[in-house]
C-alpha positions in Angstrom: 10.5 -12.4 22.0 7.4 -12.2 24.2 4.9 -10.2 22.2 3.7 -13.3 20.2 2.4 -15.1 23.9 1.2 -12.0 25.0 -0.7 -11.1 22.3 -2.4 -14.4 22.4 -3.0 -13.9 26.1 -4.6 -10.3 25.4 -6.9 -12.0 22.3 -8.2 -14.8 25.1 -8.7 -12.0 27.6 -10.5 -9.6 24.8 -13.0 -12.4 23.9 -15.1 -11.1 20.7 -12.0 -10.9 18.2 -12.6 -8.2 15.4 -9.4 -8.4 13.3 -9.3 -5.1 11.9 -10.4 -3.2 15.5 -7.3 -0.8 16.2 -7.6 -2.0 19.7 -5.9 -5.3 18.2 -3.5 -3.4 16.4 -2.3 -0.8 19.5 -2.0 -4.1 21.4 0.0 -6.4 19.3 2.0 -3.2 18.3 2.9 -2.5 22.0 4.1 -5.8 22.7 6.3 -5.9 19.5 7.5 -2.1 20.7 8.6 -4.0 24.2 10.4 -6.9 22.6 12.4 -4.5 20.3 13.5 -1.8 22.7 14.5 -5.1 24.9 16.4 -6.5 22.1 18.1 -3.9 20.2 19.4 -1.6 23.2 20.3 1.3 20.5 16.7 1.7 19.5 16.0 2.2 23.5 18.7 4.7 23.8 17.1 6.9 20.9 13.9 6.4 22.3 14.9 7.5 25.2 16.7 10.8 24.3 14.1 12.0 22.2 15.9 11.6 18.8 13.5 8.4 17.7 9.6 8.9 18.5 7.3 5.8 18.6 4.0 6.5 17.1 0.9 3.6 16.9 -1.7 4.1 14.1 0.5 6.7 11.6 -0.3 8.9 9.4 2.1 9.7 6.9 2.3 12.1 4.7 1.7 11.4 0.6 5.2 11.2 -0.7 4.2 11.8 -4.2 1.0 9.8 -3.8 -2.3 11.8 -3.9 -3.2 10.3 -0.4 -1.7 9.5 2.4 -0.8 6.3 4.1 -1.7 4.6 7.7 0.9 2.2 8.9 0.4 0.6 12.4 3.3 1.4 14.7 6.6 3.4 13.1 9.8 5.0 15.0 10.4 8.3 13.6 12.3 11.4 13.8 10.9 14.3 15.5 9.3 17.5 13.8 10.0 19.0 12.0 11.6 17.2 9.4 9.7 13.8 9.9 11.1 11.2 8.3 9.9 7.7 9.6 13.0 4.8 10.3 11.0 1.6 10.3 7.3 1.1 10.0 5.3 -2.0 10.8 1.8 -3.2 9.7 0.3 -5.9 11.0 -2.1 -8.3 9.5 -4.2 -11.0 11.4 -5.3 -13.8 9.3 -8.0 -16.0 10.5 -8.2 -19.8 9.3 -11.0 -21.3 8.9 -11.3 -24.7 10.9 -13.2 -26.6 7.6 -13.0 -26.6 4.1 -15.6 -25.2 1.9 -17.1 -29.0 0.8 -16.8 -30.0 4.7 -18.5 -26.7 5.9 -21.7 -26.9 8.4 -25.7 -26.7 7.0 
């Protein structure tokens, strides 16, 4: 699993960190995309034929919902009959280096 260095790498080289820029996202998203297709050689084969699509940033369609819903990378099946496999969303948490009672004036 190399998308955790890598992403690091691409946050030092990207100085200016906005956690919720899809920039962020697309990148961490690729990198987790790479380890996956690396790791599990039957989601490269699908990938690869056609039968499995990978989409960053997707839209899916209300399922019953009155909106629909974003999710940051997903595999899914082509059109069209979409019907998305796995879905992944990513959240960035950032710590803060003091507590509240030692924060500076």
């Amino acid at each position: 699993m190399e998308a955790p260095s890598r992403y690091v790498s691409w946050i030092n080289d990207n100085i200016g960190f906005n956690p919720r820029a899809q920039a962020h996202s697309k990148a961490l998203c690729s990198y987790l995309d790479a380890d996956f297709q690396t790791s599990i050689p039957l989601l490269k084969e699908c990938l690869d034929s056609g039968n499995l699509v990978l989409e960053l940033d997707m839209d899916v369609p209300p399922g019953g919902g009155p909106r629909s819903r974003n999710i940051d990378m997903g595999y899914r099946t082509g059109t069209p009959a979409v019907e998305v496999l796995v879905a992944v969303e990513n959240k960035t948490t950032m710590d803060c280096p003091w507590s509240s009672s030692q924060k500076p004036s």
